[in-house]
DOFILO-595447 format. One line per 4 residues: number of its first residue (from 1); their letters; for each residue x, y, z of N, C-alpha, C. Coordinates in steps of 0.05 Angstrom, whole numbers. Atoms other than C-alpha are relative to their C-alpha. Layout:
N
NUM> A> X/Y/Z/X/Y/Z/X/Y/Z ~ ...
***
This chain:
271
1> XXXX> -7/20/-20/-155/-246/-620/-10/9/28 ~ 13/-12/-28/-181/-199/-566/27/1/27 ~ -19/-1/-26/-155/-192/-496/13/-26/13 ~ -7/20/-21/-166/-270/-468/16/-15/-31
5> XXXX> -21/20/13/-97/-301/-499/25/2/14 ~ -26/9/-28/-39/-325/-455/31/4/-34 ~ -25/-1/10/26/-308/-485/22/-15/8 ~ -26/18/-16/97/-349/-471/19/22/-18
9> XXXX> -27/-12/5/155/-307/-474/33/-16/8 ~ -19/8/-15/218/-336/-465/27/14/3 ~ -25/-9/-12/282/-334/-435/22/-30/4 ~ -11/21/15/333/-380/-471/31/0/-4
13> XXXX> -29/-2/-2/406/-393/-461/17/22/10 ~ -7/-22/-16/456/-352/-432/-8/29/-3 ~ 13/-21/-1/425/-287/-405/23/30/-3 ~ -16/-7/6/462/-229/-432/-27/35/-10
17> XXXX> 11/-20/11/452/-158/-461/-24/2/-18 ~ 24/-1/19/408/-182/-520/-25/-12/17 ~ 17/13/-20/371/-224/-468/-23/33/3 ~ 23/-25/-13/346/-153/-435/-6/9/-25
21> XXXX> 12/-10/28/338/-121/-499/-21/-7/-8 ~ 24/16/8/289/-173/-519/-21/-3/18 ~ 31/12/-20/246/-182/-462/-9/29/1 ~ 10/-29/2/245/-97/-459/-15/6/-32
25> XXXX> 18/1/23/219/-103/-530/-21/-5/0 ~ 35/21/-6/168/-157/-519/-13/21/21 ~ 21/-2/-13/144/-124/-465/-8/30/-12 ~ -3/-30/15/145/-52/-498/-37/-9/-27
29> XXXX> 21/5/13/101/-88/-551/-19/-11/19 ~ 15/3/-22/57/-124/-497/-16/22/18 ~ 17/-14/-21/38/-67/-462/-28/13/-23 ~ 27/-7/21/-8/-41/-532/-14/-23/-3
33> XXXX> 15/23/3/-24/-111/-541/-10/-19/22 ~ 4/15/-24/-45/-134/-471/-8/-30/-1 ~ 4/30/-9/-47/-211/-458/-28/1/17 ~ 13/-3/-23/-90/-239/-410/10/-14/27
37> XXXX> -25/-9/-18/-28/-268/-382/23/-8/-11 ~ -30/18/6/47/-292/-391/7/-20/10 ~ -11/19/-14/76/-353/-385/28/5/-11 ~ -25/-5/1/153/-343/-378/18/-17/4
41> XXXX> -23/6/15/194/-394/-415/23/2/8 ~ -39/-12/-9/265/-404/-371/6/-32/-12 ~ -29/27/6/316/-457/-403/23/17/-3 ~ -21/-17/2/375/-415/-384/23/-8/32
45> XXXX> -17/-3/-22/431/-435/-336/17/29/13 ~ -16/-14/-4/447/-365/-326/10/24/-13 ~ -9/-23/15/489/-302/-346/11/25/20 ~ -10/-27/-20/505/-233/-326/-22/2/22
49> XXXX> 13/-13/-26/489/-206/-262/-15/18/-11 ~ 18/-29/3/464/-141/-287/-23/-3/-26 ~ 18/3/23/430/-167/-349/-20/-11/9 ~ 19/13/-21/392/-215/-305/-15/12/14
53> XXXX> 12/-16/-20/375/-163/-260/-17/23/-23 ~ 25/-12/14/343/-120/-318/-15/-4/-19 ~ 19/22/7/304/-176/-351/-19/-5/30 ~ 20/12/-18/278/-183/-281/-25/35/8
57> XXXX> 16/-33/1/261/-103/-280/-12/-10/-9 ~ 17/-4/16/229/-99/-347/-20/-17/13 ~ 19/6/-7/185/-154/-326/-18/0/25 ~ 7/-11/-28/174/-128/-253/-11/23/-7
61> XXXX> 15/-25/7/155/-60/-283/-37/-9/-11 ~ 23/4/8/109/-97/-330/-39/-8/22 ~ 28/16/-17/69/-133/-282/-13/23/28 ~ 5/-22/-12/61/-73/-238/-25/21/-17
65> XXXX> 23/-12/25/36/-26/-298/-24/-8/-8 ~ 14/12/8/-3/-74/-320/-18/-21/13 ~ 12/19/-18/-33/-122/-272/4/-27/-13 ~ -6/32/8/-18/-185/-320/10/-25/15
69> XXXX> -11/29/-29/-4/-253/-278/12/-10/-25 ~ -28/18/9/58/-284/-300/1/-28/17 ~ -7/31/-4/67/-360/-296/24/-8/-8 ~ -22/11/11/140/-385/-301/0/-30/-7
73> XXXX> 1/18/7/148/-447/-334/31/-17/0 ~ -23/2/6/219/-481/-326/8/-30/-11 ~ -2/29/15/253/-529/-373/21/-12/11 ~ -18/10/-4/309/-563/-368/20/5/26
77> XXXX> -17/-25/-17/348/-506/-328/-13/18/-4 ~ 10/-30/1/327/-447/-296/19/0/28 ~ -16/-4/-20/384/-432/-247/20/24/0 ~ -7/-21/-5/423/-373/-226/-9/16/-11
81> XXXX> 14/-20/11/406/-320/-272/-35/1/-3 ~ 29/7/7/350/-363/-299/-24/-8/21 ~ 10/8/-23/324/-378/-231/-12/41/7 ~ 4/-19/-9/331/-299/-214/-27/17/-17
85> XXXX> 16/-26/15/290/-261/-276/-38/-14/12 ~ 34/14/0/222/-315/-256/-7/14/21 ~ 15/-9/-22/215/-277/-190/-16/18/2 ~ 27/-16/5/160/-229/-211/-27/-14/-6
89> XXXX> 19/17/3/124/-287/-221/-20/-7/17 ~ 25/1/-19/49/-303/-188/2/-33/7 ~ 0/24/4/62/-383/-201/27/-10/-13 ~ -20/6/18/131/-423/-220/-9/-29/-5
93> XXXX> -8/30/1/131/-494/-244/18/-10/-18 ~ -20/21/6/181/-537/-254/-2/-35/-14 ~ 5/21/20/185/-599/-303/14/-19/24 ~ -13/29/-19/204/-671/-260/39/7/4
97> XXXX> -28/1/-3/276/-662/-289/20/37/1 ~ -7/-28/2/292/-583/-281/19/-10/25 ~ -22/-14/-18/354/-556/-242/-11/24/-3 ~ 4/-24/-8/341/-495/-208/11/4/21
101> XXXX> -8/-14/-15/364/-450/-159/33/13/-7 ~ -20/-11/-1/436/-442/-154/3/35/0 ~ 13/-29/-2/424/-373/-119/24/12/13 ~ -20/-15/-12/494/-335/-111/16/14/-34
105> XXXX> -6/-9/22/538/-300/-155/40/-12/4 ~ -22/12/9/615/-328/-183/19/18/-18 ~ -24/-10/15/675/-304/-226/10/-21/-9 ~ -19/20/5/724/-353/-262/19/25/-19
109> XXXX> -16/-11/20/794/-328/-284/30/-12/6 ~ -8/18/5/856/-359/-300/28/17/1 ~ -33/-9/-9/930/-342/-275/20/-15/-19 ~ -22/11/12/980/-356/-323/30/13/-4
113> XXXX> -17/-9/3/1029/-329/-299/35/-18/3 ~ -21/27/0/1081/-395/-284/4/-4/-31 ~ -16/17/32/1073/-414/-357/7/24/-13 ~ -11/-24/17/1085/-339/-388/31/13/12
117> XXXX> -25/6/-7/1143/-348/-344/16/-11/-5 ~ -8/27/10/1162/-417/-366/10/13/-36 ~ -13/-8/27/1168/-385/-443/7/27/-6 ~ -11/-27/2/1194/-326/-429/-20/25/-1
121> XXXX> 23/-19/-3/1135/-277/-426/-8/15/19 ~ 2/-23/-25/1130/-213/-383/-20/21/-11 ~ 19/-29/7/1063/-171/-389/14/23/13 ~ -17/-26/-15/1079/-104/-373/-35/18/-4
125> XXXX> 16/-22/9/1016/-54/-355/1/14/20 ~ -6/-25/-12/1025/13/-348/-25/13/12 ~ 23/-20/-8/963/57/-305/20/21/-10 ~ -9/-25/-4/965/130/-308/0/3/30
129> XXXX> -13/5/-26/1007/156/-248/-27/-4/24 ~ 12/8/-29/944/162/-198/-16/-11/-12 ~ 22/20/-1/907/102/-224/17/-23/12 ~ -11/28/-20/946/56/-171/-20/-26/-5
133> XXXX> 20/18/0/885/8/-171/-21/-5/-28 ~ 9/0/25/874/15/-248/-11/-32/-5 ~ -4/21/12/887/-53/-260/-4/-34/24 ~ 11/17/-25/865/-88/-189/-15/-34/-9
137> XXXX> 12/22/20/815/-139/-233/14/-17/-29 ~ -22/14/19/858/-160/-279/37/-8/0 ~ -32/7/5/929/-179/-247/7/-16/-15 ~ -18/25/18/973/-221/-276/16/-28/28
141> XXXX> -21/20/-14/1003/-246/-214/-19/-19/28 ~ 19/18/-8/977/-308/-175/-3/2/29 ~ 8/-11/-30/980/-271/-101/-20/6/0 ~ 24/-21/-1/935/-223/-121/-33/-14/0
145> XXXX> 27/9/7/881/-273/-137/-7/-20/16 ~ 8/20/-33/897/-322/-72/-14/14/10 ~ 13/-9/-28/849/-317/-15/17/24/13 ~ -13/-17/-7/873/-249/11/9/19/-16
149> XXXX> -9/-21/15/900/-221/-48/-12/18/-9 ~ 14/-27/16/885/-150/-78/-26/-11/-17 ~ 28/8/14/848/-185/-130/-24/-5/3 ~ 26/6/-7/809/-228/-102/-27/4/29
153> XXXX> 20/-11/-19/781/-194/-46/-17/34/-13 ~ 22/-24/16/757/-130/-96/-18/-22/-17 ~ 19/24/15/727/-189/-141/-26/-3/25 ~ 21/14/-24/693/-216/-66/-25/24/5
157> XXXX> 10/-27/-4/670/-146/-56/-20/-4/-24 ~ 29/11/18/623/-150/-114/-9/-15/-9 ~ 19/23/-12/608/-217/-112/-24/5/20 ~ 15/-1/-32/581/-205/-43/-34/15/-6
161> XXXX> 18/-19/13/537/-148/-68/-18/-11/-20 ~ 14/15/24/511/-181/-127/-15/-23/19 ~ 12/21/-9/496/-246/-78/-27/6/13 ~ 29/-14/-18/457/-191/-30/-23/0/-17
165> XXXX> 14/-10/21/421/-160/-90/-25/-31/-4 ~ 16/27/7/398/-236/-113/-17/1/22 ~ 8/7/-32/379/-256/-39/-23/14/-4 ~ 23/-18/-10/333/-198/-39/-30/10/-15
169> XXXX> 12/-6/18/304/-203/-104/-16/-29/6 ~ 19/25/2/278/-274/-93/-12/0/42 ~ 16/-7/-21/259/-253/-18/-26/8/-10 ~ 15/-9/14/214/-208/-59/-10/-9/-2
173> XXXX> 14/6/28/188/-254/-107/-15/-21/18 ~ 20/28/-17/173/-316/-52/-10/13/28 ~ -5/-13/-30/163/-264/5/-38/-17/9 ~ 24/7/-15/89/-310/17/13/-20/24
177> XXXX> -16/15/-21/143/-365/42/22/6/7 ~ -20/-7/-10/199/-329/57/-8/28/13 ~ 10/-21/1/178/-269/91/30/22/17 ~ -26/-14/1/250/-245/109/15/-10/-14
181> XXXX> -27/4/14/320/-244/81/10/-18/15 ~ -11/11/-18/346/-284/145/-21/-30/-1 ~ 12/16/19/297/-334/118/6/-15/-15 ~ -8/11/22/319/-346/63/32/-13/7
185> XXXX> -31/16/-2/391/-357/90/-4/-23/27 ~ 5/16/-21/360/-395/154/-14/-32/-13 ~ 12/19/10/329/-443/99/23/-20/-14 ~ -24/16/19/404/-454/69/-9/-7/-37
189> XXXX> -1/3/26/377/-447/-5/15/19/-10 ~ -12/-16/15/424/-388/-22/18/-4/13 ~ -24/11/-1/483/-426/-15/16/1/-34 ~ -17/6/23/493/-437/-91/-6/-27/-9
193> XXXX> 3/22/-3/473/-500/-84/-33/-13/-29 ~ 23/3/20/422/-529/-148/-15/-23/11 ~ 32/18/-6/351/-567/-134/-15/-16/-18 ~ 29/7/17/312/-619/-165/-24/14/3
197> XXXX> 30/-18/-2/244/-603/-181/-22/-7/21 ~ 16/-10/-7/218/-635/-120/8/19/28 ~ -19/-13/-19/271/-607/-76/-14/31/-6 ~ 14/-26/4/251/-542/-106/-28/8/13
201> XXXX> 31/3/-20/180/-550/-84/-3/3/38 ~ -10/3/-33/203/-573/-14/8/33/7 ~ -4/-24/-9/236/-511/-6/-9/19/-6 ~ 7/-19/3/190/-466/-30/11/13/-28
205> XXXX> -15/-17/20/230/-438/-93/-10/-11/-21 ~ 18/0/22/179/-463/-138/-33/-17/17 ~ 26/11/-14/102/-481/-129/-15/-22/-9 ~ 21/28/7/86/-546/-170/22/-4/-19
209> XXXX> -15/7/16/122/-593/-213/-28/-8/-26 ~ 19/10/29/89/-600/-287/23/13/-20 ~ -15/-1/16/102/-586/-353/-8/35/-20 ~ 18/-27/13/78/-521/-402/-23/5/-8
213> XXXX> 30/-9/1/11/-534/-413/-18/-7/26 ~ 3/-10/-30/10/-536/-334/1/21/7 ~ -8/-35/-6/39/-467/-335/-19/10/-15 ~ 28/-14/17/-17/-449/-392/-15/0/21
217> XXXX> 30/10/-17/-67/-481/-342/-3/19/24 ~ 0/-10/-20/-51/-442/-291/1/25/0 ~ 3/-34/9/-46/-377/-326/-28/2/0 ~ 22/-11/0/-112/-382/-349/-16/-1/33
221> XXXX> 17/5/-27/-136/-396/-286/3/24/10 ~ -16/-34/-9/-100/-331/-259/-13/14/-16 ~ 8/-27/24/-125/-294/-314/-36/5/1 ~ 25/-4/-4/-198/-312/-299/-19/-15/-15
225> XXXX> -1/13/20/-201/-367/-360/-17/-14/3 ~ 19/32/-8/-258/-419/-354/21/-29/-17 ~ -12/17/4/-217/-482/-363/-17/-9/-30 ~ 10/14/25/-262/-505/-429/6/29/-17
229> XXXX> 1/-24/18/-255/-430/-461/30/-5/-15 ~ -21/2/7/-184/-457/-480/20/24/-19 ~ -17/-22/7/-148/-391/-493/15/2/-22 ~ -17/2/8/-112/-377/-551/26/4/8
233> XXXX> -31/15/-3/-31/-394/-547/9/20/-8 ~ -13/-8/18/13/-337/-574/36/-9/11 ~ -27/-9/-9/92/-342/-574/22/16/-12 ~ -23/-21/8/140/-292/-570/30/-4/1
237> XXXX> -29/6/-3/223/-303/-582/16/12/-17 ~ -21/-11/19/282/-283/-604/8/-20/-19 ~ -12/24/24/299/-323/-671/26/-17/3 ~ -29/10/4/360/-362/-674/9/-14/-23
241> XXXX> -7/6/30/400/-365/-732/0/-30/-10 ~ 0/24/11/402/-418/-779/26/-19/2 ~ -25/1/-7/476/-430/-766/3/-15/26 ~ -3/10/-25/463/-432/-696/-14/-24/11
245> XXXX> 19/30/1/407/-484/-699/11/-16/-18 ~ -29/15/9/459/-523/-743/11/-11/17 ~ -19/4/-22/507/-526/-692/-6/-8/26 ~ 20/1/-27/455/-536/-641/8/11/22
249> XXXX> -11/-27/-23/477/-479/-595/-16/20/4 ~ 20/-14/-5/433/-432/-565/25/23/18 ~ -15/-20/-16/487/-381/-544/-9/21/-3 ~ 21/-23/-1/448/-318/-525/20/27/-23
253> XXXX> -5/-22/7/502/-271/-561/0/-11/-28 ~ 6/9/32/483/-311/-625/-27/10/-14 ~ 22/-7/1/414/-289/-615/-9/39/-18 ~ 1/-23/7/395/-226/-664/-14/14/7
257> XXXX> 24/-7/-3/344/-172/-660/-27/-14/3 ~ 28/9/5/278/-197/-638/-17/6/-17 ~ 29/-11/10/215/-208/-678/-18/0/12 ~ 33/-1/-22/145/-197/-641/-22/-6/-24
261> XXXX> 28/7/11/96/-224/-682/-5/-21/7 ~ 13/15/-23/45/-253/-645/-10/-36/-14 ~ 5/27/23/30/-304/-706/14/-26/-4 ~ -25/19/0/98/-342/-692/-14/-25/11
265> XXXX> 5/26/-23/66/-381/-639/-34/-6/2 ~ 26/-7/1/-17/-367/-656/-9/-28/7 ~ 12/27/1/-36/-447/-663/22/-19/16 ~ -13/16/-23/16/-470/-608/-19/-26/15
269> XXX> 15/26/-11/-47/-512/-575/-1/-18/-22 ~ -7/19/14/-46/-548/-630/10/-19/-15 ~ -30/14/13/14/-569/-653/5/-30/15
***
């Protein structure tokens, strides 16, 4: 197959431990089998902070090591997480109907402590004597998690951090149109706030609306492709069970060990 063949890797439902796993695989295999570039596959509203953040490594290392030009391609959704891992990217495009951005970080958790009252129910947890602040993230009681309380101002505390972190990673990644951090918050897109695709454009946080064999088009182009040499196609993914495609759920901790063979996706242009 040689060197000139564009790969699509993706990045598919909630982003999570196996998430990094898999893209550190792919690219692990990728670096013996050099592309001539990636197009990076986001339909993902999201996920962990930290998983997110080292799906956005691995492929920030890669493209460093390697000089490969990465094309993000986004489907449906590519927002918070899935908005964060594309920023190593040389080119993003966005499909007409994509949501993207939503560029902050969140918590959700749930005080029940009125109704474990209501039927009689008293947690009881013990720290060891000097772990005072053992249990700070997980009260039980619904002060702690008001505006002000213990809780939720250690929760805000790494929120905050996590929001910086983002902020600075997609500074990075658009730093041609954003060329500070104060920028980016002077533009009001890291509010949290999600973007059509041409809103996205408008603001810079993506560079063309199309579809994936726009993102091909543009790889090869990056890659050095003569537009008639039509590149072969490979794609790389994590399987999803038969169960889970059943149920039509794409929940990332359903997702098993990846396979990497490049054969999955060989005659993609022509399908």
């Amino acid at each position: 197959m040689g060197q000139k063949r564009i790969v699509i890797l993706t990045v598919r439902g909630m982003i999570g431990d196996q998430t990094a796993t898999f893209m550190r695989t792919a690219l692990d295999h990728l670096r013996e089998n050099k592309p001539a570039a990636i197009v990076l596959r986001v339909e993902s509203q999201g996920g962990g902070l930290g998983a997110s953040d080292r799906v956005w490594h691995h492929l920030d290392e890669f493209k460093k090591e390697t000089g490969v030009p990465i094309v993000a391609s986004f489907g449906d959704m590519a927002a918070s997480g899935g908005y964060y891992v594309a920023m190593p990217s040389d080119h993003i495009v966005a499909e007409p109907t994509t949501m993207t951005g939503s560029i902050g970080a969140v918590v959700r958790g749930y005080v029940l402590q009125d109704l474990m009252e209501k039927v009689g129910v008293h947690p009881v947890t013990i720290p060891s004597s000097n772990a005072t602040d053992k249990t700070v993230l997980s009260s039980e009681n619904k002060e702690d998690w008001e505006e002000g309380g213990v809780t939720y101002e250690t929760w805000r505390k790494f929120l905050d951090s996590g929001h910086e972190r983002f902020v600075k990673i997609v500074q990075e990644g658009r730093s041609e149109h954003y060329p500070s951090i104060e920028a980016i918050w002077h533009a009001g897109v890291a509010t949290g706030m999600v973007f059509t695709a041409d809103e996205a454009v408008d603001k810079k946080l993506v560079d063309s609306v199309g579809y994936l064999d726009d993102a091909i088009a543009e790889a090869e182009k990056l890659a050095g492709i003569a537009a008639d040499e039509k590149a072969p196609v490979t794609y790389i993914a994590a399987p999803v069970p038969l169960i889970t495609q059943l149920l039509g759920t794409k929940a990332e901790g359903d997702i098993p060990w990846p396979a990497l063979d490049d054969r999955l996706g060989e005659n993609l242009r022509n399908q």
